[in-house]
C-alpha positions in Angstrom: 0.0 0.0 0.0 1.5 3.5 -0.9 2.7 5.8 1.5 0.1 8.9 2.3 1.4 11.6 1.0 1.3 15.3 2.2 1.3 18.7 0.5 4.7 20.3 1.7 3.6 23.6 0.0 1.0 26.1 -0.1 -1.6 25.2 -2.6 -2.7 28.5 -2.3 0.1 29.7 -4.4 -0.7 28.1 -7.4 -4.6 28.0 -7.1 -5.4 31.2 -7.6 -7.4 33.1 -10.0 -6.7 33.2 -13.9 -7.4 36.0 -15.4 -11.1 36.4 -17.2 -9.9 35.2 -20.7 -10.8 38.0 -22.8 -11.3 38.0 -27.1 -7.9 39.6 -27.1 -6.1 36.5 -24.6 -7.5 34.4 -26.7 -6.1 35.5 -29.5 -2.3 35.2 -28.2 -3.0 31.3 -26.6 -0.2 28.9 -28.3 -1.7 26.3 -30.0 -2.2 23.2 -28.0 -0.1 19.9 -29.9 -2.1 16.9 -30.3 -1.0 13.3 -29.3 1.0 12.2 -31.5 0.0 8.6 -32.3 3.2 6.7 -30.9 3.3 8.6 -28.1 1.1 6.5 -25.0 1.3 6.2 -21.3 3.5 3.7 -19.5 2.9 4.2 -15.7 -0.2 5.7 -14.0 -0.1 9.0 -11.8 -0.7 6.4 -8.4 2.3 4.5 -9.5 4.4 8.0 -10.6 4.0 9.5 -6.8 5.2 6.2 -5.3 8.7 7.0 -6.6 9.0 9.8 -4.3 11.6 9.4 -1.8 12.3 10.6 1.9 13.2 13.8 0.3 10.2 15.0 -1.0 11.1 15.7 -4.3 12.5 13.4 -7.4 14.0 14.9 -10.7 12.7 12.5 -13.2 15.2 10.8 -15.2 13.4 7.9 -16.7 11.3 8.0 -20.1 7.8 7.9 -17.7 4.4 9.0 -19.2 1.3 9.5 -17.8 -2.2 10.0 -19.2 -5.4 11.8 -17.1 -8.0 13.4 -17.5 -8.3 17.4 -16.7 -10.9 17.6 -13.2 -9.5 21.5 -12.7 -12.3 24.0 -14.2 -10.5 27.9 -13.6 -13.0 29.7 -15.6 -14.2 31.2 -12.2 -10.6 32.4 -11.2 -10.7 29.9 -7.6 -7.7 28.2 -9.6 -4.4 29.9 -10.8 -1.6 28.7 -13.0 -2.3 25.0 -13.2 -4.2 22.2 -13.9 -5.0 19.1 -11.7 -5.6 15.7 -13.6 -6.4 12.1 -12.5 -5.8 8.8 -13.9 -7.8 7.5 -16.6 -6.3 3.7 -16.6 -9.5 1.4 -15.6 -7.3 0.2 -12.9 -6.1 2.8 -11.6 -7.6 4.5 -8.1 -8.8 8.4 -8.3 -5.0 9.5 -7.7 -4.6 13.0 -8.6 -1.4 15.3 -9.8 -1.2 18.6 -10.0 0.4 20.6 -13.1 2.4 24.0 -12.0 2.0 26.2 -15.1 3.7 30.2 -15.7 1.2 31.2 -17.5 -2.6 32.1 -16.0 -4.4 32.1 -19.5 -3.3 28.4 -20.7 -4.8 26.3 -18.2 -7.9 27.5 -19.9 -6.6 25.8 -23.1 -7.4 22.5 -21.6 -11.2 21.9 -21.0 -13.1 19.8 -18.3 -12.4 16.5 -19.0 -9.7 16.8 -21.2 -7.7 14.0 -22.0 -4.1 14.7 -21.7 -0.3 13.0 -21.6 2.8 14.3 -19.7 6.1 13.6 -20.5 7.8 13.6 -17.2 11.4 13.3 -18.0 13.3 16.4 -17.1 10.4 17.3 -14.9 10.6 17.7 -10.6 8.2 15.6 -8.6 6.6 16.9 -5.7 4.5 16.0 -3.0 1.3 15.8 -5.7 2.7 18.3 -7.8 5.0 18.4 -11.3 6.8 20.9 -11.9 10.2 22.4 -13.9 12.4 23.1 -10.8 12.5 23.2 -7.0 13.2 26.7 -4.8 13.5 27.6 -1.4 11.2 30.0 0.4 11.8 31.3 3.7 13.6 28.3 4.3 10.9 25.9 2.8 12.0 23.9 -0.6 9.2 24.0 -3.0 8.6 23.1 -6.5 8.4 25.9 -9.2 6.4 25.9 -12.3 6.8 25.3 -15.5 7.6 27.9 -18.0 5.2 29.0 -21.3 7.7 27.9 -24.0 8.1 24.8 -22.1 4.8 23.8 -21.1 4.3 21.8 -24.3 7.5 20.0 -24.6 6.0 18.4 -21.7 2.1 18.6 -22.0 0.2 17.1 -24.6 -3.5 17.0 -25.7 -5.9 14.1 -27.1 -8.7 14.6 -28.5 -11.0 13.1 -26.3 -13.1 14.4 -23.5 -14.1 12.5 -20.7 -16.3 12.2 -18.4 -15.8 14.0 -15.3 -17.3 12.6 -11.9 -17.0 13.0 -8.5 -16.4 10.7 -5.1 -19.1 10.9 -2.6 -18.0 10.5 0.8 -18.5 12.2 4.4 -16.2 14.3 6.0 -15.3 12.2 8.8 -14.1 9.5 6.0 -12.0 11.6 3.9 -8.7 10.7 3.2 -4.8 11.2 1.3 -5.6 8.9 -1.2 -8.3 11.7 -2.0 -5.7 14.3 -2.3 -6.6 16.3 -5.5 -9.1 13.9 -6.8 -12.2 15.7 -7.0 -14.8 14.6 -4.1 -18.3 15.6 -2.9 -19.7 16.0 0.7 -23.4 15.2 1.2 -25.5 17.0 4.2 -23.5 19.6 5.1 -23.9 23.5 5.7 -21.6 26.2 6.4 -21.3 26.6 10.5 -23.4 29.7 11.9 -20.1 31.9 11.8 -19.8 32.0 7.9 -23.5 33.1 7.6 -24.2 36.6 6.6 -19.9 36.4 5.4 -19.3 36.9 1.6 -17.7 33.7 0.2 -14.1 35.4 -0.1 -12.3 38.6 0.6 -10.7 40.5 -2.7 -7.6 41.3 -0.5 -6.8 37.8 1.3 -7.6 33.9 0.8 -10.3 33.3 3.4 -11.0 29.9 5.1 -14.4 29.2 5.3 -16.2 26.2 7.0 -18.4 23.3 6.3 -20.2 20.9 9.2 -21.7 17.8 8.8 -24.2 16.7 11.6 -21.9 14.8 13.4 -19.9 18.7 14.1 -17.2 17.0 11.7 -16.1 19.9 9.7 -14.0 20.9 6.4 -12.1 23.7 5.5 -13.3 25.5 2.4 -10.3 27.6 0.3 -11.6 30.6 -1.6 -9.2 32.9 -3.1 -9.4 36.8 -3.1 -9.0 36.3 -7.1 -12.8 34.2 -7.2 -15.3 35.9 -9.4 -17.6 34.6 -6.5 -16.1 35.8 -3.8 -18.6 38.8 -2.9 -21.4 36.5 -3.1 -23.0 36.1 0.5 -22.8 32.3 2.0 -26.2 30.6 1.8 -28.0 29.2 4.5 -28.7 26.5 3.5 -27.9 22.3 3.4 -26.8 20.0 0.7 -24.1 19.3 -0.8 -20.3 20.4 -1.6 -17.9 19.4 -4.7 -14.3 20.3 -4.7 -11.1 19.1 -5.1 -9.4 17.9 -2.0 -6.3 19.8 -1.1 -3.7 19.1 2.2 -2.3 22.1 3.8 -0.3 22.1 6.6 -2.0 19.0 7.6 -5.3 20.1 6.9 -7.7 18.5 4.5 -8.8 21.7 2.6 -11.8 21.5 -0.4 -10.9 23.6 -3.7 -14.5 24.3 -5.0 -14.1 25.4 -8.9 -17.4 27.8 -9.1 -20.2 28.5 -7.5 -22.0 25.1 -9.4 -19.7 23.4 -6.6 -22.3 24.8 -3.7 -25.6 22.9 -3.7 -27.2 24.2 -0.5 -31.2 23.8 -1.2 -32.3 22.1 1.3 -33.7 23.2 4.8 -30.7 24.3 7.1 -30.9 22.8 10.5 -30.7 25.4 13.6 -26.7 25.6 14.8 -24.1 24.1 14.2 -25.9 21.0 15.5 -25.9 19.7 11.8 -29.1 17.1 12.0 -28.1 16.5 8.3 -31.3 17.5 6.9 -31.1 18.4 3.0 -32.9 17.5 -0.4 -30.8 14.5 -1.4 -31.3 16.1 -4.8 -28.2 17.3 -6.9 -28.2 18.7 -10.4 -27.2 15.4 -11.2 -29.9 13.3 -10.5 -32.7 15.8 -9.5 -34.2 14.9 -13.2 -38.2 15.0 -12.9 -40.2 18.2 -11.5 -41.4 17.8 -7.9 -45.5 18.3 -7.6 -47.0 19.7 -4.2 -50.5 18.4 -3.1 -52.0 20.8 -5.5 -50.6 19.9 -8.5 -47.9 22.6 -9.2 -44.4 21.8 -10.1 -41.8 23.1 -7.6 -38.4 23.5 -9.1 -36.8 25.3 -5.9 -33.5 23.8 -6.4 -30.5 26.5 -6.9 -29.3 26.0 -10.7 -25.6 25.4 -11.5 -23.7 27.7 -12.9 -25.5 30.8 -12.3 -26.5 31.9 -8.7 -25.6 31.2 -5.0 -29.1 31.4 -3.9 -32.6 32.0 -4.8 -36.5 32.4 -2.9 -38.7 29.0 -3.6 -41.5 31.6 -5.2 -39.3 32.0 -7.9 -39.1 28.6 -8.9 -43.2 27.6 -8.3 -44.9 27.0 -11.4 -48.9 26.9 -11.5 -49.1 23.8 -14.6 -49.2 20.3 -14.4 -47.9 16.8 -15.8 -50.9 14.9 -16.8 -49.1 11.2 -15.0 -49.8 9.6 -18.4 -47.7 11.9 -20.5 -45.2 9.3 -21.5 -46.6 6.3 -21.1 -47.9 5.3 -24.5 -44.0 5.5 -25.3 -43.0 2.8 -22.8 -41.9 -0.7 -23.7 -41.3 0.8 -27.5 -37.7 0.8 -29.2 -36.1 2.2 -32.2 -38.1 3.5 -34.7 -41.6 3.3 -33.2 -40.6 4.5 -30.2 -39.2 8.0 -31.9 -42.2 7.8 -33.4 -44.2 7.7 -30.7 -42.3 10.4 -29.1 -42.7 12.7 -31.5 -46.7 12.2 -31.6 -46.6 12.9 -27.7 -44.7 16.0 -28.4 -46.5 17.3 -31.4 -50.3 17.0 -29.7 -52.2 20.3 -28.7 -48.8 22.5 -29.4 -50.1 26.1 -29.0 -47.9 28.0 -31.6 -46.9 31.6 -30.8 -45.9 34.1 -33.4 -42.1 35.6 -33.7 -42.9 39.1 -33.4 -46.4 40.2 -32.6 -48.4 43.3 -30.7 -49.7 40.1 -28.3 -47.9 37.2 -26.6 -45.1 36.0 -29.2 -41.5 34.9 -28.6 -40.1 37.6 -26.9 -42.5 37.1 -24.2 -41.7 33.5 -23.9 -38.0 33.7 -24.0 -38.4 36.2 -21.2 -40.4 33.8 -18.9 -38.5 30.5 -19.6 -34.9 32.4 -19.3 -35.7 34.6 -16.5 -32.4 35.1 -14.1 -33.5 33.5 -11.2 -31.6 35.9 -9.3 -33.1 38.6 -10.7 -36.9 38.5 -11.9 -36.4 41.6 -14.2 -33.3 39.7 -16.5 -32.7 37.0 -18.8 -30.1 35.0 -18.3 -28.2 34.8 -21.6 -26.8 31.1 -23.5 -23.0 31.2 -24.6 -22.6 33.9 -22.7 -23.4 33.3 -19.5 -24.5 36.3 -17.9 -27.9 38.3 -16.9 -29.1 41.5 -18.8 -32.5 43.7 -18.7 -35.5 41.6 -20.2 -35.9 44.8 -22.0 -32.7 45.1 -23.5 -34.2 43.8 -27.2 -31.2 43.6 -29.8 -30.6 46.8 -31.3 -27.4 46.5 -33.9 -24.8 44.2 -32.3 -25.9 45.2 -28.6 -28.4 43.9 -26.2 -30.2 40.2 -26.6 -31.5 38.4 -29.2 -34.1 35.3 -30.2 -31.0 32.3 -30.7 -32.4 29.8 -32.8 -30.4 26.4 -31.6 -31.3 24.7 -34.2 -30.1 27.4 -36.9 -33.2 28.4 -38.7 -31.3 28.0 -42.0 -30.9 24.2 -41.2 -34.2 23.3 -42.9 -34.9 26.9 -44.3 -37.9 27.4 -41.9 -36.9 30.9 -40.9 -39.6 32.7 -37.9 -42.3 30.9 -39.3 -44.7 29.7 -36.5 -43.7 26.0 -35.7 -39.9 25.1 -36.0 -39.3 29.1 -36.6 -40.9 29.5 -33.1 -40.3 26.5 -31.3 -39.6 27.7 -27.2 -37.8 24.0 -26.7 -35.1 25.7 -29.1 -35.3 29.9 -28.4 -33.1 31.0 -26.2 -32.2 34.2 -25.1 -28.4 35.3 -26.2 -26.3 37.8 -26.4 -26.8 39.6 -29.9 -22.7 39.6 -30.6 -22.1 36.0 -29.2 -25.8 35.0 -31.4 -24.0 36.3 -34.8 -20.7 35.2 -33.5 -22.3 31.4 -33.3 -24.6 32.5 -36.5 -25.9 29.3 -38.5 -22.2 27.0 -37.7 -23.4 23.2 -36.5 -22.1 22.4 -32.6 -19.0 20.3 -31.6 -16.0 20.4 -29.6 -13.0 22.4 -31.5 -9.5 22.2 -31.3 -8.1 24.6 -29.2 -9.4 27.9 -26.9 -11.3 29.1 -30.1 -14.9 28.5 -29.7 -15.3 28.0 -32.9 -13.8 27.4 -36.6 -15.7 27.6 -40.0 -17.8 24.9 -39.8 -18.2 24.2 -35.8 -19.4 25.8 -32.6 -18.7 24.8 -29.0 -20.6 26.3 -26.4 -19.3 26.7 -22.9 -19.6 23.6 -20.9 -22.8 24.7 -18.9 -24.6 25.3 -22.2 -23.5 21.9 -24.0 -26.2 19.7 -22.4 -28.8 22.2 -22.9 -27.7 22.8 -26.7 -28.1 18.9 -27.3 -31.2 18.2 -25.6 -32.5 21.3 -28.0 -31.3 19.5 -31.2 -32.6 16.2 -30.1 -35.9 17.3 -29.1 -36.0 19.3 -32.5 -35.0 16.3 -34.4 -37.7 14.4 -33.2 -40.5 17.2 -33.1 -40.0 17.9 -36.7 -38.4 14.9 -38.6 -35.2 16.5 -38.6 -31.3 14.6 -39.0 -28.8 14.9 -36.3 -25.5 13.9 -38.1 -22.1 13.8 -38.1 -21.5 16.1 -41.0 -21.2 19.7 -41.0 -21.7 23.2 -43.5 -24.9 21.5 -45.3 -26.4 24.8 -46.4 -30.4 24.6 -46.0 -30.6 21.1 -45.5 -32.6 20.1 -42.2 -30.2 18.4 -40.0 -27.6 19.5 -37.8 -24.2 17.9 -36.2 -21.9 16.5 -34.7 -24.1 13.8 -33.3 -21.3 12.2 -31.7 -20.5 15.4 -29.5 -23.7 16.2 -29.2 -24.3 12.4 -27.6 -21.0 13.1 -25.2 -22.1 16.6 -24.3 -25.8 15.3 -23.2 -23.3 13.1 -20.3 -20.8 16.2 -20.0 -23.7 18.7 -18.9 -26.7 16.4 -17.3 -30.3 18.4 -16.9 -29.9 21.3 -14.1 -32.6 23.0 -12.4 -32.7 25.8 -14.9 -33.5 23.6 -17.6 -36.0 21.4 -15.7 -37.9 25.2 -15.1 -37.4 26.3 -17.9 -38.8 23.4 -19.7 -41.9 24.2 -16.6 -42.6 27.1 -18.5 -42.5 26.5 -21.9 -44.8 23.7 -21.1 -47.6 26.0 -20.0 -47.0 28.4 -22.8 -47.1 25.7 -25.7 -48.3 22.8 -24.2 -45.5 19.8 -24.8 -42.4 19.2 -23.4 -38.9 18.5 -24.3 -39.1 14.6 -23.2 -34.9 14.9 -23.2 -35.4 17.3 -20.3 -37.7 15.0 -18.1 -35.9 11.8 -19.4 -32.6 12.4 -20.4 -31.5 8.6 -20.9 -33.8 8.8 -24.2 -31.1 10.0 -25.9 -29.3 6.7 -26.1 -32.3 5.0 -26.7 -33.3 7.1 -30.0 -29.7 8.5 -31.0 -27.2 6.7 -29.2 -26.3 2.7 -28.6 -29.6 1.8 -27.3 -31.6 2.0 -30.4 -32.6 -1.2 -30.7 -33.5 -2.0 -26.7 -36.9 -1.2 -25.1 -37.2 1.9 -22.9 -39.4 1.9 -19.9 -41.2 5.1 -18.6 
């Protein structure tokens, strides 16, 4: 059994913020190399650490390669100048490294889930960490990073991109072989201190803390560069994601956004945790809760976009007739997609694009409404709130995006596909022409696009293919793997599009949203409420029977 290893340096040197990544940055990002086909891994990261000696540190001599899988997300500046990876073998335990980088902007160049290979020779091994060189601090020998116009003689790319999931455990059994893997804590709430607290202070890394309802607690590391940090600490119990740090002896939990802080449930009085919560992440919280009255609560906080909302905002007055689906069940293949679509194309209400009355506008300002704030939208791509009545005008304000472009089929505003709610979204008029009519997939690089593909940021990609899926089905539309088809009606990649439904599982948001587009047009996206019928009408379950 391997030794536990500690941290013998201050992860909050090189977990910091990295700067916001603007058009310009972007611009001056090196290309990232792709694995060259000879090149694979011969040792895991698990078995890598083990060659550490009494020392603490090892310059690497030997021809070693590892391969893992990128589990470090900076886009919300809690992480600075690296990247943290675990193993990918099958046999391999969650072992963790992290990657020192000199240079803030490039550990954005390798997305969530990236699959990646490091050529260790010539490189310094930590306590959990890689690096180019060692130097001591104030009489403490660390390891330094790794320069720019190195970072690649070392650091290469595939072009896969993996899942990414977590370990659930409690607090009291946390552990080093945890160290930098990325973990979850259930039924916890931050102690009566930290309430009314911001999450971080812009002039210091604050500690805040987490208790379970045994009084077990954890340390949580925020950095004064988080884009977060002036949000206020909610009140509330759930659950935590991170990844696990050791610091000075201390088991310390690197969250990577707010998305991390699930705190829904009911908080119980003091620090007296009685461990009451929801039990409902965004992960599996799939299917609208109904109060005795029939209306579907969706009172759950949704990822990516704010710390904490009031349950009003989330209560909407329609309901699921308890049949919806179940002519659909115990169907495959093509009758089931058939079936589907006949479920989803009865009693649609159609609403006009423009119009003096209700028409899209309306709509797109009810089913993207900020839940943080009642008088936004909350814009796709972009990622941010602006005034519901901030209608495009030029290249500023927000727009109708059409998902599925409207050229793909020719159908333009015209009421049906034109006006679909399942596929409007409200975006950001620059970043909607930006995206124009280009089919979705991942793309090489920190581009976010090339001539013929789009990629959406990650909190967007589930929601982008559960829009194409539901639109293929609706109107007897092709999901495909090609791409630049002019007018014809289908749209790619399907085989991203199948990876990104997994990447991005159905949040809150879209479970709301999908509330109140329900009510306005009468059908639902049935990838939304069931998201495994992807694989069952475009992935590797075609020909087996699904089950309501």
């Amino acid at each position: 059994m391997r030794k536990a290893l500690y941290l013998l340096f201050l992860l909050t040197a090189s977990f910091s913020a990295c700067d916001s990544g603007s058009d310009s940055i972007k611009e001056t990002i090196d290309p990232i190399p792709v694995v060259p086909v000879e090149l694979v891994s011969n040792t895991t990261i698990s078995d890598l650490k083990d060659l550490i000696g009494s020392e603490g540190f090892l310059s690497i001599t030997q021809d070693l390669v590892i391969e893992g899988k990128v589990i470090s997300d900076d886009y919300e500046k809690n992480i600075y100048e690296s990247i943290v990876i675990n193993d990918t073998k099958a046999n391999a335990d969650f072992s963790g490294i992290e990657i020192l980088l000199a240079s803030e902007e490039l550990g954005r160049s390798f997305k969530l889930g990236q699959k990646i290979l490091v050529k260790c020779k010539g490189l310094i091994l930590g306590d959990n960490v890689l690096g180019a060189n060692t130097l001591v601090e104030n009489g403490k020998k660390t390891v330094t990073a790794i320069e720019r116009n190195s970072i690649f003689d070392f650091i290469v790319k595939a072009d896969d991109i993996l899942s990414v999931e977590s370990k659930l455990t409690a607090i009291s059994n946390i552990n080093d072989d945890m160290i930098l893997s990325l973990i979850k804590v259930n039924a916890v709430q931050f102690i009566d201190a930290d309430l009314e607290k911001n999450f971080g202070d812009a002039n210091a890394d604050v500690i805040r803390t987490l208790t379970d309802k045994d009084k077990n607690t954890l340390s949580l590391n925020i950095r004064k560069t988080a884009d977060f940090g002036d949000t206020k600490i909610p009140a509330g119990n759930g659950s935590v994601m991170g990844i696990l740090t050791k610091v000075n002896g201390t088991y310390e939990l690197v969250i990577r956004g707010l998305s991390d802080v699930v705190l829904d449930g009911q908080r119980v009085d003091g620090d007296d945790n009685g461990g009451s919560q929801s039990g409902n992440d965004h992960e599996n919280f799939l299917t609208p809760e109904v109060d005795v009255n029939g209306k579907i609560i969706v009172k759950y906080t949704p990822k990516d976009y704010v710390s904490q909302i009031s349950e009003g905002q989330h209560m909407m007055s329609v309901r699921i007739p308890d049949n919806y689906y179940t002519s659909a069940s115990t169907l495959s293949g093509a009758q089931l997609r058939s079936q589907i679509q006949s479920i989803i194309s009865s009693g649609v209400k159609k609403l006009p694009y423009t119009s003096s009355s209700t028409d899209v506008w309306d709509m797109c300002e009810a089913g993207d409404q900020n839940p943080d704030n009642a008088s936004q939208v909350w814009q796709i791509y972009k990622e941010q709130g602006i005034s519901k009545s901030a209608h495009v005008s030029g290249s500023t304000g927000w727009n109708r995006e059409h998902v599925w472009a409207k050229s793909h089929g020719d159908f333009g505003t015209s009421a049906g596909p034109g006006t679909d709610g399942h596929h409007l979204r409200a975006s950001d008029a620059k970043e909607n022409g930006n995206r124009a009519a280009l089919d979705f997939a991942n793309v090489n690089g920190p581009r976010t696009k090339n001539a013929t593909f789009y990629e959406p940021p990650l909190s967007a990609k589930g929601d982008v293919a559960r829009s194409i899926f539901y639109m293929a089905v609706r109107y007897g539309f092709t999901v495909d793997e090609l791409g630049g088809q002019g007018k014809a009606e289908r749209h790619g990649k399907l085989a991203d599009l199948l990876k990104w439904n997994e990447l991005d599982p159905v949040d809150p948001y879209e479970i709301r949203r999908n509330n109140v587009i329900y009510g306005i047009q009468n059908n639902r996206n049935p990838f939304i409420d069931h998201p495994e019928l992807v694989k069952y009408i475009f992935g590797d379950k075609k020909t087996a029977v699904w089950k309501n």
